[in-house]
PDB file of N, CA, C and O in Angstrom:
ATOM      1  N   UNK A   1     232.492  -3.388 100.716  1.00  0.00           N
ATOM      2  CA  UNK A   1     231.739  -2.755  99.656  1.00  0.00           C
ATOM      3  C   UNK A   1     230.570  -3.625  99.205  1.00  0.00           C
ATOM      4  O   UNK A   1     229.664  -3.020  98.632  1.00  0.00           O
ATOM      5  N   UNK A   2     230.434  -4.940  99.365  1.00  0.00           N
ATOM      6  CA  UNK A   2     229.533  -5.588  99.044  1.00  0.00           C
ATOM      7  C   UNK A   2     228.327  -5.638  99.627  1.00  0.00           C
ATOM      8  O   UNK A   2     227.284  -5.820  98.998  1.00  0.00           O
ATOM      9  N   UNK A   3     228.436  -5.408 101.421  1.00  0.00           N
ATOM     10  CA  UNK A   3     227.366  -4.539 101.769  1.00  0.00           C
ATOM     11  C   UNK A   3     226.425  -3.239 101.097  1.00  0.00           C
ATOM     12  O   UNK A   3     225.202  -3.108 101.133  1.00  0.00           O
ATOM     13  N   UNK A   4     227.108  -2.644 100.688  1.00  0.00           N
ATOM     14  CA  UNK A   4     226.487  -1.342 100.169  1.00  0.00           C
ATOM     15  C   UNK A   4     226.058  -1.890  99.202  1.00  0.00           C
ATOM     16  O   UNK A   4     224.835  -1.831  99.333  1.00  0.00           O
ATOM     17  N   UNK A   5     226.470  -2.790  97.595  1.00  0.00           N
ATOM     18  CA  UNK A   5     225.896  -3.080  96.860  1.00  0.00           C
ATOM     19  C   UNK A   5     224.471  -3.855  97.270  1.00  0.00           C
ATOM     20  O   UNK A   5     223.395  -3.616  96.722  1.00  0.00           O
ATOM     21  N   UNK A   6     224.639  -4.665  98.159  1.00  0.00           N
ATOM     22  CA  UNK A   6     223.802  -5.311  98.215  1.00  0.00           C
ATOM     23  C   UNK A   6     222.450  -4.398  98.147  1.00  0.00           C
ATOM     24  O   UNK A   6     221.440  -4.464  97.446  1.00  0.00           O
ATOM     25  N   UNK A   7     222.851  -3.570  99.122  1.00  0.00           N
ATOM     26  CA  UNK A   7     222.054  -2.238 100.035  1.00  0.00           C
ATOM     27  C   UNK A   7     221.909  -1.370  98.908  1.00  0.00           C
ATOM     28  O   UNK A   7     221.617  -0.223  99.248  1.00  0.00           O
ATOM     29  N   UNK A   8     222.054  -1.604  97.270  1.00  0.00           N
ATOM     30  CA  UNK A   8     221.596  -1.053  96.063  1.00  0.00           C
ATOM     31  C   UNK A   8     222.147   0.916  96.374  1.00  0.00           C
ATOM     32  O   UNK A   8     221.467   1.894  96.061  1.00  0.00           O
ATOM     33  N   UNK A   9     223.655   0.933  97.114  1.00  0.00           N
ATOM     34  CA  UNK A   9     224.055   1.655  97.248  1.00  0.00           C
ATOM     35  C   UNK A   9     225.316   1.975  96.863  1.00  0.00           C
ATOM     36  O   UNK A   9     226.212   1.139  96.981  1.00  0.00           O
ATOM     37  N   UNK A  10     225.622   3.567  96.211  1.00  0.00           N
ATOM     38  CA  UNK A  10     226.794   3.830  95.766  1.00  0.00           C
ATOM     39  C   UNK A  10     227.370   4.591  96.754  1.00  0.00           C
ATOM     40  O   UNK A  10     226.738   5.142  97.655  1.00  0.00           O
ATOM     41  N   UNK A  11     228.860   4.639  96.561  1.00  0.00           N
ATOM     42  CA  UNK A  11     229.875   4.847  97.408  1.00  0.00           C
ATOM     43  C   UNK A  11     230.556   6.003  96.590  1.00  0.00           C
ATOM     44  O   UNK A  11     231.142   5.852  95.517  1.00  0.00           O
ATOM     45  N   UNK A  12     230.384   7.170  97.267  1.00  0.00           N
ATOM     46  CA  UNK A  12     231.748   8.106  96.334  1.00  0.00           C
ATOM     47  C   UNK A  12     232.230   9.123  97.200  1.00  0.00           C
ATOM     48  O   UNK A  12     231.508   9.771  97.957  1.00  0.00           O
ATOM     49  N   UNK A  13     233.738   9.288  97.055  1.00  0.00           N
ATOM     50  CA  UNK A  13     234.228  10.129  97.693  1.00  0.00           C
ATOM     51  C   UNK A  13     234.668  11.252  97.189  1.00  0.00           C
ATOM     52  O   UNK A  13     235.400  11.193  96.201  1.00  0.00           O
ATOM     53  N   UNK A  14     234.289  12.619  97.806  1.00  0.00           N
ATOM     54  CA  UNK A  14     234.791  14.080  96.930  1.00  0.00           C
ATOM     55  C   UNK A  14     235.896  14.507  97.674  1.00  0.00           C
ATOM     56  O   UNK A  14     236.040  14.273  98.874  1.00  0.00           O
ATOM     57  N   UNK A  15     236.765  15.200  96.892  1.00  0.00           N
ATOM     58  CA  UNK A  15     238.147  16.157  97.574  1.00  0.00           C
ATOM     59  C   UNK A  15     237.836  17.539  96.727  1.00  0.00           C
ATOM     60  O   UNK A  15     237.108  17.739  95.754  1.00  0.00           O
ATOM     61  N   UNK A  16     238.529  18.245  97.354  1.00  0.00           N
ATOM     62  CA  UNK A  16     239.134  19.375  96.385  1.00  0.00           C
ATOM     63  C   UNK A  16     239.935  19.251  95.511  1.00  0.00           C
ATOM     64  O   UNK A  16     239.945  20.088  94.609  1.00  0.00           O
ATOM     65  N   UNK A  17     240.834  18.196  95.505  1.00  0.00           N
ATOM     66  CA  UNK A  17     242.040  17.922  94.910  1.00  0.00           C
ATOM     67  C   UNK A  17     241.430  17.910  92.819  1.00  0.00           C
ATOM     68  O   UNK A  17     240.434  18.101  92.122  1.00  0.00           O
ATOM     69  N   UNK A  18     242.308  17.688  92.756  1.00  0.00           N
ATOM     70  CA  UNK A  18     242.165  17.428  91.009  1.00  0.00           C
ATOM     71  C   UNK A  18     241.984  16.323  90.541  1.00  0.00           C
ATOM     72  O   UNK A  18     242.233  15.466  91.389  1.00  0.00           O
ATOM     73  N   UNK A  19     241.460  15.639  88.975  1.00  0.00           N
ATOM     74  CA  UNK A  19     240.683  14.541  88.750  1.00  0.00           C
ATOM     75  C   UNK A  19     242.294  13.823  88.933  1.00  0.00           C
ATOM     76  O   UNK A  19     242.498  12.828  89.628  1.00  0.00           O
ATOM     77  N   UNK A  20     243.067  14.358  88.367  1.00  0.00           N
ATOM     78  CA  UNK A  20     244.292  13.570  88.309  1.00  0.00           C
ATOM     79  C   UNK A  20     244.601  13.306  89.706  1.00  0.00           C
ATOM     80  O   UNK A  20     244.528  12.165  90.162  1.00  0.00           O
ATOM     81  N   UNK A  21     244.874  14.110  90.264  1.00  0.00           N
ATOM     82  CA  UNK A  21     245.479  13.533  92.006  1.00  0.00           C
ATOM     83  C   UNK A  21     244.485  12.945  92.559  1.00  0.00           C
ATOM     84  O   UNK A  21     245.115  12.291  93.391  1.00  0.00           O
ATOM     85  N   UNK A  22     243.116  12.606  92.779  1.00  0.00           N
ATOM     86  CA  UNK A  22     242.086  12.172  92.914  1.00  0.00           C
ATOM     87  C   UNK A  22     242.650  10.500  92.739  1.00  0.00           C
ATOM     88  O   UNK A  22     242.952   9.645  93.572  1.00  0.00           O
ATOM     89  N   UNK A  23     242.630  10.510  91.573  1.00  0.00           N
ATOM     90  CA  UNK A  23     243.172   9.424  90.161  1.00  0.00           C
ATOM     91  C   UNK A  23     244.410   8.480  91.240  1.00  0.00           C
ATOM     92  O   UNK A  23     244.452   7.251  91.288  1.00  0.00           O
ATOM     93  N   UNK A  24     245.185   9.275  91.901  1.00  0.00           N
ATOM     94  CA  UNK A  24     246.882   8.655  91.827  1.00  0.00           C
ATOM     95  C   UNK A  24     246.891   8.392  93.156  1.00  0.00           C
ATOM     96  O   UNK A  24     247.779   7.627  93.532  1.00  0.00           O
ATOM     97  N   UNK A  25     245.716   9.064  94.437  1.00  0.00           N
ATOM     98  CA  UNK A  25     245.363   8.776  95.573  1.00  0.00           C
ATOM     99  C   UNK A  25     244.627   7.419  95.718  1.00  0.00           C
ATOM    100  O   UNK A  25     245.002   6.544  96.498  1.00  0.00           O
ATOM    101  N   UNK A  26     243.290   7.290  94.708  1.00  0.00           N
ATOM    102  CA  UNK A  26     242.690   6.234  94.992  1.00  0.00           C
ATOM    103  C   UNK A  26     243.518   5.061  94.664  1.00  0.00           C
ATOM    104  O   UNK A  26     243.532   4.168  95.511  1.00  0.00           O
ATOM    105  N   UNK A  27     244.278   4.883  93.489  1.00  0.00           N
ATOM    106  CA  UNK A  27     244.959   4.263  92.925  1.00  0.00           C
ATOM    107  C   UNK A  27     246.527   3.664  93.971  1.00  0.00           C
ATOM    108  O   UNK A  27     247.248   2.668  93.910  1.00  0.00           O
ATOM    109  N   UNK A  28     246.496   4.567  94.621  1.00  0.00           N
ATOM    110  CA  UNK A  28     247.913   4.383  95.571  1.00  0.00           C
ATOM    111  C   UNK A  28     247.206   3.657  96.838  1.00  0.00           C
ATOM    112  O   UNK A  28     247.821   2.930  97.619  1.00  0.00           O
ATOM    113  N   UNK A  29     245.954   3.931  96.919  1.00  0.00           N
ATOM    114  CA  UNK A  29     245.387   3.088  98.737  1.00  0.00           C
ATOM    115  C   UNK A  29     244.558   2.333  98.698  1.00  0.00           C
ATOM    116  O   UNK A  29     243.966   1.924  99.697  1.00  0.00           O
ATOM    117  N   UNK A  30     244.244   1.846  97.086  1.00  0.00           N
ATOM    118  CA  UNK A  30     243.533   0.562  96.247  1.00  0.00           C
ATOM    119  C   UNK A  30     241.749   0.936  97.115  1.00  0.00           C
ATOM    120  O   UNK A  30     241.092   0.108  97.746  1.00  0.00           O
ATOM    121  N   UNK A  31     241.414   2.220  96.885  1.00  0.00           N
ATOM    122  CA  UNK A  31     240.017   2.461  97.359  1.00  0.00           C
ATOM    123  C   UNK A  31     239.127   1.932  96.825  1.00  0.00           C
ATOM    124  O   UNK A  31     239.296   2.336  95.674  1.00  0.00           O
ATOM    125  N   UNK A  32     238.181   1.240  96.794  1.00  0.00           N
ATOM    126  CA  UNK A  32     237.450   0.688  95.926  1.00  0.00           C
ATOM    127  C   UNK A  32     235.887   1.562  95.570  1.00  0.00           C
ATOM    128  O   UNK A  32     234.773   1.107  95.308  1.00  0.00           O
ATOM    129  N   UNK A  33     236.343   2.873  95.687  1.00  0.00           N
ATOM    130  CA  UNK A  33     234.804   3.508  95.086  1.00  0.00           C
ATOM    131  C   UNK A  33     235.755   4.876  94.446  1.00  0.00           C
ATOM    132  O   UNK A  33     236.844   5.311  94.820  1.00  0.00           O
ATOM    133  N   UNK A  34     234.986   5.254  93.514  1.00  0.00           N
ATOM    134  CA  UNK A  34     235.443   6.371  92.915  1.00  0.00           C
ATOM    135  C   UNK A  34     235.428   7.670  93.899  1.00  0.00           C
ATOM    136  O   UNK A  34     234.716   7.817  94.892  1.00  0.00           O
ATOM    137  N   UNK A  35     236.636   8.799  93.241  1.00  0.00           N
ATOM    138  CA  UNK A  35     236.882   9.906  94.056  1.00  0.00           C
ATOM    139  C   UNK A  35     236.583  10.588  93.058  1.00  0.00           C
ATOM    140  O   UNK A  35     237.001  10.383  91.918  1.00  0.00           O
ATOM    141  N   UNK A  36     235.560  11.774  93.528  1.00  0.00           N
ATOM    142  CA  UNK A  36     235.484  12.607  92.662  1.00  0.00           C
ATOM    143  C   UNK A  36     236.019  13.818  93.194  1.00  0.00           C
ATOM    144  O   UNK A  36     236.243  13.961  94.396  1.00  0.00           O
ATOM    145  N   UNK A  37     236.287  14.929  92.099  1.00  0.00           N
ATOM    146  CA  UNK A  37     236.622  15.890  92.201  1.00  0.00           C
ATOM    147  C   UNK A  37     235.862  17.637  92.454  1.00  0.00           C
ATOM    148  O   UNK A  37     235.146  17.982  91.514  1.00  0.00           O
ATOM    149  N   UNK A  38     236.001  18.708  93.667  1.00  0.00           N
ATOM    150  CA  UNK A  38     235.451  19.140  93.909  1.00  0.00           C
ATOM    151  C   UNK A  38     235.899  20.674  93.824  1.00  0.00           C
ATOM    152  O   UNK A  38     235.584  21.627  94.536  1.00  0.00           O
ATOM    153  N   UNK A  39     236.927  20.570  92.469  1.00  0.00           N
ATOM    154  CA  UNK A  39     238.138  21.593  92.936  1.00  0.00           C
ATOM    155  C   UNK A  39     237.663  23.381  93.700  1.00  0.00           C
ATOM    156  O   UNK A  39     238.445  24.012  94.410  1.00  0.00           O
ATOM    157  N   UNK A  40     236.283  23.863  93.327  1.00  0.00           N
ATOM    158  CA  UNK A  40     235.800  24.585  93.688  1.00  0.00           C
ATOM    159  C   UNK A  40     235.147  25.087  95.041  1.00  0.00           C
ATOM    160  O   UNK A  40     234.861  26.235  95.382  1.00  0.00           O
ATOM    161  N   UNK A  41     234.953  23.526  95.909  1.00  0.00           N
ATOM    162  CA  UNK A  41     234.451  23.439  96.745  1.00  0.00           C
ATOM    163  C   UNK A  41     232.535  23.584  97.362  1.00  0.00           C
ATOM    164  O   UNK A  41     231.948  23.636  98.443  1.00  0.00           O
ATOM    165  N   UNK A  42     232.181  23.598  95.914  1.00  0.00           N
ATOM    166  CA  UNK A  42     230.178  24.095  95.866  1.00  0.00           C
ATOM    167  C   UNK A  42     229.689  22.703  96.419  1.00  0.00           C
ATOM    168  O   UNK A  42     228.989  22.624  97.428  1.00  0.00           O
ATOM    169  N   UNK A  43     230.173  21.433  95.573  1.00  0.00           N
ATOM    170  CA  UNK A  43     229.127  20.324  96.237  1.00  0.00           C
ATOM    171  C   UNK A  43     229.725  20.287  97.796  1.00  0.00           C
ATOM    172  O   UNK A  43     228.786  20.465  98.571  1.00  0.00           O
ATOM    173  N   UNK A  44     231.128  20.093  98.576  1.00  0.00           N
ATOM    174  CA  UNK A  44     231.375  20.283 100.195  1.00  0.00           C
ATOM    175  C   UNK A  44     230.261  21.358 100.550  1.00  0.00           C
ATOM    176  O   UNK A  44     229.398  21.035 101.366  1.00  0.00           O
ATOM    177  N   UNK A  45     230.241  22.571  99.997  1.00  0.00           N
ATOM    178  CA  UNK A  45     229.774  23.445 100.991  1.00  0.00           C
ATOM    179  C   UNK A  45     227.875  23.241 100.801  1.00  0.00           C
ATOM    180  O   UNK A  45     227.149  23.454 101.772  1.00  0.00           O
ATOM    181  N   UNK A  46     227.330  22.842  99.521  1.00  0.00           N
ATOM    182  CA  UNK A  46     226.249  22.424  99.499  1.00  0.00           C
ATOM    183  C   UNK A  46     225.687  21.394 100.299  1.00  0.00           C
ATOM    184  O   UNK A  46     224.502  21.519 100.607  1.00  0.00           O
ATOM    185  N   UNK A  47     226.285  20.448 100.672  1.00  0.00           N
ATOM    186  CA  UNK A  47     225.983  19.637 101.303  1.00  0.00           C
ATOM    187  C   UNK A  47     226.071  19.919 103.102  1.00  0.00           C
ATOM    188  O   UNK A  47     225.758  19.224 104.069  1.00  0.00           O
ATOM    189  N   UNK A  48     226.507  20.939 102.989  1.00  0.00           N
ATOM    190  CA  UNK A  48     227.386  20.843 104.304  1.00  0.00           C
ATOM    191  C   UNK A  48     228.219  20.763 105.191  1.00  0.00           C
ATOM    192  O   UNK A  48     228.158  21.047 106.387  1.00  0.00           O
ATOM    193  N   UNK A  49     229.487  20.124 104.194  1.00  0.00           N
ATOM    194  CA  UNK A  49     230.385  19.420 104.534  1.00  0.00           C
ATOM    195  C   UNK A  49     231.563  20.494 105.031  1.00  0.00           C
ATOM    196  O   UNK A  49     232.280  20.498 106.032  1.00  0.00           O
ATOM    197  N   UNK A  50     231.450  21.413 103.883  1.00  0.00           N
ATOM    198  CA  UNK A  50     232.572  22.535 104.307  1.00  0.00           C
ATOM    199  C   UNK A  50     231.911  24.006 104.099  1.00  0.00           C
ATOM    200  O   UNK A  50     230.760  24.104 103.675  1.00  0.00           O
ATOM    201  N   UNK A  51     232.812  25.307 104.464  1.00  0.00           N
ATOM    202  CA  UNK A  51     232.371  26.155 104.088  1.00  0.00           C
ATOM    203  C   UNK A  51     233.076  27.190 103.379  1.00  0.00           C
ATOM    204  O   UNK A  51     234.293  27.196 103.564  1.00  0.00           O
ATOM    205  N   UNK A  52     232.576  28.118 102.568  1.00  0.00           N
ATOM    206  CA  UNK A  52     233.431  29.138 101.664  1.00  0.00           C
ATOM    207  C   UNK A  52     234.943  28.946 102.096  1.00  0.00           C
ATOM    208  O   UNK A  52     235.790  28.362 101.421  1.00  0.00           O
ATOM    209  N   UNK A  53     235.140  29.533 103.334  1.00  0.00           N
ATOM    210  CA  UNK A  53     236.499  30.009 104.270  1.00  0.00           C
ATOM    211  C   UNK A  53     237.378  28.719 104.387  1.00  0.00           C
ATOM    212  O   UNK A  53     238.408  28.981 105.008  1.00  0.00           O
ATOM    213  N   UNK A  54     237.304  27.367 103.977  1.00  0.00           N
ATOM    214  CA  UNK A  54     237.554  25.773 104.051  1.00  0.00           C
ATOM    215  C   UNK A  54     239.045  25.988 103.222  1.00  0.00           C
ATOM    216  O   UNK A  54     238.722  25.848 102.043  1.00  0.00           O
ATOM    217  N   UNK A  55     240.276  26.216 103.262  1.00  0.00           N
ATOM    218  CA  UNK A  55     241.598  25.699 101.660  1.00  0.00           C
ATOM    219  C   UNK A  55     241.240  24.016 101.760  1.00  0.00           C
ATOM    220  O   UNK A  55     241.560  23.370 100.762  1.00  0.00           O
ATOM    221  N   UNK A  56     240.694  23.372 102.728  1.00  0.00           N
ATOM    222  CA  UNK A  56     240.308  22.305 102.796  1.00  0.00           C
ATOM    223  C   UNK A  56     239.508  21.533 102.376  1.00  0.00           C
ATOM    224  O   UNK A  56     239.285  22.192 101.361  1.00  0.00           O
ATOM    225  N   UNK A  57     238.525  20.244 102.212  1.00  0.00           N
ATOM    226  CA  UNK A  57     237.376  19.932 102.928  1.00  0.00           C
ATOM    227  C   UNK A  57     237.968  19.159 103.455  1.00  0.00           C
ATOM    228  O   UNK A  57     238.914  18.562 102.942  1.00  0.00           O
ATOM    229  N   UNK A  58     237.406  18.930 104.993  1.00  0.00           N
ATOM    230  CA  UNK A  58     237.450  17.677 106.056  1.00  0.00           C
ATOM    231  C   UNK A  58     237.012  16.474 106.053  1.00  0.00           C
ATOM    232  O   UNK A  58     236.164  16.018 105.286  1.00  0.00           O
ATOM    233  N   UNK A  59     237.683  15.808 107.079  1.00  0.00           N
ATOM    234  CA  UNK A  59     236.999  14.115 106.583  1.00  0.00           C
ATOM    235  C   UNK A  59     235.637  14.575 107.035  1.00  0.00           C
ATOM    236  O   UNK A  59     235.571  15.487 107.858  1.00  0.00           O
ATOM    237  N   UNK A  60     234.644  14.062 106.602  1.00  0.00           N
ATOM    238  CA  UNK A  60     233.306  13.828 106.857  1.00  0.00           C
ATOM    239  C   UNK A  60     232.077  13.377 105.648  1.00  0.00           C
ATOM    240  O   UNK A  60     231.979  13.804 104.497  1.00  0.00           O
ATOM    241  N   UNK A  61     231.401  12.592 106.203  1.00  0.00           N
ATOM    242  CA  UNK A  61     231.166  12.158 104.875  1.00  0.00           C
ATOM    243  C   UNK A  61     229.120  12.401 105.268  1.00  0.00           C
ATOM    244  O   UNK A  61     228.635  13.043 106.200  1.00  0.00           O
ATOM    245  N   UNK A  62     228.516  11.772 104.381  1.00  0.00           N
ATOM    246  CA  UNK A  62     226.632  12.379 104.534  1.00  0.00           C
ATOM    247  C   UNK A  62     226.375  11.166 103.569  1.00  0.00           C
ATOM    248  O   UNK A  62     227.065  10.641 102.695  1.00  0.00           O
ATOM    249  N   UNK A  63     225.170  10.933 104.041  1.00  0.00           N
ATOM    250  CA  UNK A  63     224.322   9.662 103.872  1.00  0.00           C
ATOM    251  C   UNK A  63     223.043  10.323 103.239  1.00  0.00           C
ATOM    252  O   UNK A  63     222.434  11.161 103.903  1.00  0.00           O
ATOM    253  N   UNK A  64     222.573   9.945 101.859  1.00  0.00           N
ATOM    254  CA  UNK A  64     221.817  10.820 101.187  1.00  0.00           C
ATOM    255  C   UNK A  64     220.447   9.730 101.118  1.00  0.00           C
ATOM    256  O   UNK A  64     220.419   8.502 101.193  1.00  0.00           O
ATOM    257  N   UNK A  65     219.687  10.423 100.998  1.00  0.00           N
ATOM    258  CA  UNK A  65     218.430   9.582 100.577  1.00  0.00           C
ATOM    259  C   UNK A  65     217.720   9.202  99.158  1.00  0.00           C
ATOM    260  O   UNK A  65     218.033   9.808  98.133  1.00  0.00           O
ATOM    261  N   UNK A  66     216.925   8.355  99.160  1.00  0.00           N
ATOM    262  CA  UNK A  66     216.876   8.333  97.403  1.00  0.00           C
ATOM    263  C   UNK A  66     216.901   9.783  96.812  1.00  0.00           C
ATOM    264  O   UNK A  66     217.630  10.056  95.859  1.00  0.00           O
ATOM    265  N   UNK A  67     215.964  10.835  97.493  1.00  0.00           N
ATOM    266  CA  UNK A  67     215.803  11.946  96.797  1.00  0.00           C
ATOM    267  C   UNK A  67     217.223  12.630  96.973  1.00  0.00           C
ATOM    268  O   UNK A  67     217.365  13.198  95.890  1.00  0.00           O
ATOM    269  N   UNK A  68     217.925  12.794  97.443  1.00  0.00           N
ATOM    270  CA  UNK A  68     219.135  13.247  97.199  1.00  0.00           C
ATOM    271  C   UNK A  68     219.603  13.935  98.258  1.00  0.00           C
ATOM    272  O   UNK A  68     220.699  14.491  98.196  1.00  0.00           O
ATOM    273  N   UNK A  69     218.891  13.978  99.274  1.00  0.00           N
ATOM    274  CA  UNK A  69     218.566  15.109 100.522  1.00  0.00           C
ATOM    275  C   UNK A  69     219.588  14.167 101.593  1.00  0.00           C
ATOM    276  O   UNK A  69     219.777  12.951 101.565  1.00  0.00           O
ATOM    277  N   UNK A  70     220.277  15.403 102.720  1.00  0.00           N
ATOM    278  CA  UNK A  70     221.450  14.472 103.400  1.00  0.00           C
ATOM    279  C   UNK A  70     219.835  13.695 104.863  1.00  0.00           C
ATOM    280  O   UNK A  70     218.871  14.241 105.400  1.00  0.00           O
ATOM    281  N   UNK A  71     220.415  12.273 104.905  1.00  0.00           N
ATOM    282  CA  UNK A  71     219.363  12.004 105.897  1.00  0.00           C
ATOM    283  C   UNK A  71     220.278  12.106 107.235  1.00  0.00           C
ATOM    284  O   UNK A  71     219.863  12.549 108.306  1.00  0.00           O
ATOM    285  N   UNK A  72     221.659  11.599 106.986  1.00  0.00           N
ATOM    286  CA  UNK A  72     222.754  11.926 108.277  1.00  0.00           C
ATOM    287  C   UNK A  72     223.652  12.076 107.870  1.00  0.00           C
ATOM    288  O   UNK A  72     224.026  11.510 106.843  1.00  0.00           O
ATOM    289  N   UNK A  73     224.626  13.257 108.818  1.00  0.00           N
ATOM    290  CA  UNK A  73     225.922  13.729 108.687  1.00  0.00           C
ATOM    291  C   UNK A  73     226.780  13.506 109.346  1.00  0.00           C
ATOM    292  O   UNK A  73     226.527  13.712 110.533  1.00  0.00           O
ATOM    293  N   UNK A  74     228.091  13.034 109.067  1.00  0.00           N
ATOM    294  CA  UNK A  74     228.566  12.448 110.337  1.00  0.00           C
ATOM    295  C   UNK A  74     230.189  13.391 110.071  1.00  0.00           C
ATOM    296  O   UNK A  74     231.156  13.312 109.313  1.00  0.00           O
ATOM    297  N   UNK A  75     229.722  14.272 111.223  1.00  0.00           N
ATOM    298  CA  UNK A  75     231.333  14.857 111.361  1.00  0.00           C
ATOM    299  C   UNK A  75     232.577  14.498 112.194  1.00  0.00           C
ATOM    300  O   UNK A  75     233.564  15.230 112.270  1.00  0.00           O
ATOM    301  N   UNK A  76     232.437  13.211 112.866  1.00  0.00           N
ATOM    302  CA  UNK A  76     233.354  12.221 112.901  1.00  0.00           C
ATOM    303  C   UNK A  76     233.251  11.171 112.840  1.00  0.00           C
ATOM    304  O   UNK A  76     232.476  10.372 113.366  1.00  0.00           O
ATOM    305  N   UNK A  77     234.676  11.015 111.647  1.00  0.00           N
ATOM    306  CA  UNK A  77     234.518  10.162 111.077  1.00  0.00           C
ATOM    307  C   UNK A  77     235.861   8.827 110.814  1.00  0.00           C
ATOM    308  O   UNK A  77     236.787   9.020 110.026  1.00  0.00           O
ATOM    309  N   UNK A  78     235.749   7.848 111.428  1.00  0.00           N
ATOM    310  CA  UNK A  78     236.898   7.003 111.921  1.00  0.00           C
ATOM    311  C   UNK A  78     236.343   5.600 110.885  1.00  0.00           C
ATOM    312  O   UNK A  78     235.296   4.966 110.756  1.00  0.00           O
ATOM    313  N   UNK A  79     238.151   5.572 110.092  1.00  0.00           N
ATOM    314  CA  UNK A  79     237.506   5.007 108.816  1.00  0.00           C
ATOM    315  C   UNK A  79     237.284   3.480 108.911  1.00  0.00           C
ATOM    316  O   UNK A  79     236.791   2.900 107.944  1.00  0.00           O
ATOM    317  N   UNK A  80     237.701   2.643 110.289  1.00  0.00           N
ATOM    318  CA  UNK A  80     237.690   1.634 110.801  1.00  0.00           C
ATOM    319  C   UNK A  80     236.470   1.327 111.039  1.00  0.00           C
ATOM    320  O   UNK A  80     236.077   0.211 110.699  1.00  0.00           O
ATOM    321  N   UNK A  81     235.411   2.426 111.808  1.00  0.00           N
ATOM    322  CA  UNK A  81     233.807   2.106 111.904  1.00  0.00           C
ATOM    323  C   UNK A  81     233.024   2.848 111.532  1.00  0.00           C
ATOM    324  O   UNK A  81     232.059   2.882 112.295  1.00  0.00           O
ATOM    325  N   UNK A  82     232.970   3.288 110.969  1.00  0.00           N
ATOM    326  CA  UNK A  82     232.588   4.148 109.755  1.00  0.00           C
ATOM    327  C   UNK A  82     231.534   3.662 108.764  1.00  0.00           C
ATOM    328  O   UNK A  82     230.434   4.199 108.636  1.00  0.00           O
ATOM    329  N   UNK A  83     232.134   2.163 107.785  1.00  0.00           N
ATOM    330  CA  UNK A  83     231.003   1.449 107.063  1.00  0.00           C
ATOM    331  C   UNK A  83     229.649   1.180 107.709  1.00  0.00           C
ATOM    332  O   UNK A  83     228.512   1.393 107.288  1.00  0.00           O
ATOM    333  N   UNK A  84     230.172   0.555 109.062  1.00  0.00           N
ATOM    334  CA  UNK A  84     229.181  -0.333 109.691  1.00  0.00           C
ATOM    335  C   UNK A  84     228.287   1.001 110.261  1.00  0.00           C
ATOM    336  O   UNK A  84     227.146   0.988 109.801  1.00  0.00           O
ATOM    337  N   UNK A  85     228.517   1.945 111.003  1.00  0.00           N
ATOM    338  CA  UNK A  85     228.185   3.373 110.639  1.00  0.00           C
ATOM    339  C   UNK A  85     226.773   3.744 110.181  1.00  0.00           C
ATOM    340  O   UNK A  85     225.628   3.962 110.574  1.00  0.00           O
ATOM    341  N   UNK A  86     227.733   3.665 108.876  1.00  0.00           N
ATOM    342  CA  UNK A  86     226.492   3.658 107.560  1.00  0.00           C
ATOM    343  C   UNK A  86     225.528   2.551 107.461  1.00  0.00           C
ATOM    344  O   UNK A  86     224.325   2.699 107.673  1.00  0.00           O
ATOM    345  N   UNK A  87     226.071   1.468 107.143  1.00  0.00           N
ATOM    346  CA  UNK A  87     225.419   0.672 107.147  1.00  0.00           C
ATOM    347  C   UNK A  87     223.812   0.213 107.617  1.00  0.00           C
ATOM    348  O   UNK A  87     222.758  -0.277 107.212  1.00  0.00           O
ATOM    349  N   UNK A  88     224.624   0.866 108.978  1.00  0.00           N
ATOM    350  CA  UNK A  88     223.289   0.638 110.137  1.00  0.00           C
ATOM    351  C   UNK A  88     221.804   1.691 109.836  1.00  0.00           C
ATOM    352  O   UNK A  88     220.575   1.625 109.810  1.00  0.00           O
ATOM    353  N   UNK A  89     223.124   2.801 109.616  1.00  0.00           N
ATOM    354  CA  UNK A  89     221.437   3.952 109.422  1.00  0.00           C
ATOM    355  C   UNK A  89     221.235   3.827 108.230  1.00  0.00           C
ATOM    356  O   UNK A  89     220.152   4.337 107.943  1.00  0.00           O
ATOM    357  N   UNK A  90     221.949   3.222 107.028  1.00  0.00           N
ATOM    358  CA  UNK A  90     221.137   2.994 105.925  1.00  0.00           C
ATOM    359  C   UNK A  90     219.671   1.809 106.370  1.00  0.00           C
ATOM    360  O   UNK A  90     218.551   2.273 106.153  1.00  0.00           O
ATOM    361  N   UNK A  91     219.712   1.093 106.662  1.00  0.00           N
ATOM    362  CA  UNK A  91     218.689   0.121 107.029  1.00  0.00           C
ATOM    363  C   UNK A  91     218.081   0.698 107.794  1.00  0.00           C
ATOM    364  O   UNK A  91     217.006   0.098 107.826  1.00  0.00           O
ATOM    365  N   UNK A  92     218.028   1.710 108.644  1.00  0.00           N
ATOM    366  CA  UNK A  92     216.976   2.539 109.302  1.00  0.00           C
ATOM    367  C   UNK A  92     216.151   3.321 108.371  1.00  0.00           C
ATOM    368  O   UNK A  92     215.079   3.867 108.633  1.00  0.00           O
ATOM    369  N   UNK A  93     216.961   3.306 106.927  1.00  0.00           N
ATOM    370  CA  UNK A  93     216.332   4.451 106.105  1.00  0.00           C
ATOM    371  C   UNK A  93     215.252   3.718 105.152  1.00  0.00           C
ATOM    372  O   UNK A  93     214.395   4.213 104.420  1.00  0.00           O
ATOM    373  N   UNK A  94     215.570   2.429 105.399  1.00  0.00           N
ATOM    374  CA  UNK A  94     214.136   2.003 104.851  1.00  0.00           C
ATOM    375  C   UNK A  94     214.567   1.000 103.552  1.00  0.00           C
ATOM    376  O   UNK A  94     213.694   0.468 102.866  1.00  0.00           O
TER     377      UNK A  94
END
């Protein structure tokens, strides 16, 4: 995570789930960025991530740009290389 700070970048993860189970997940696998909650599913499917027809959203996560716009989407997503991932195309992003 100290990469990303450095990289003047925040880290957040959305579910469908609820603020509370959100809460008792991050808390149980000592995540170190906040989970937010998506119980409706509008920011997944806004972004991309999922769609209407989803009881889900899937792992996959999007790399946003200052303006807020996705610059990459990565629909697989392996949580072992994953940071470095990011990492990399964040520094492509300028």
């Amino acid at each position: 995570m100290q990469d990303f700070e450095k990289a003047n970048t925040l880290v957040l993860g959305i579910s469908y789930d609820s603020p509370e189970l959100n809460k008792a997940f991050r808390g149980k696998f000592s995540f170190p960025y906040d989970l937010l909650s998506d119980e409706n599913g509008e920011v997944s499917i806004a972004y991309g991530v999922s769609n209407s027809d989803s009881a889900r959203s899937p792992r996959k996560s999007v790399l946003l740009d200052p303006n807020g716009s996705v610059a990459v989407a990565y629909d697989e997503v392996k949580p072992a290389d994953h940071p470095d991932q990011v990492l990399s195309d964040l520094a492509k992003l300028g």
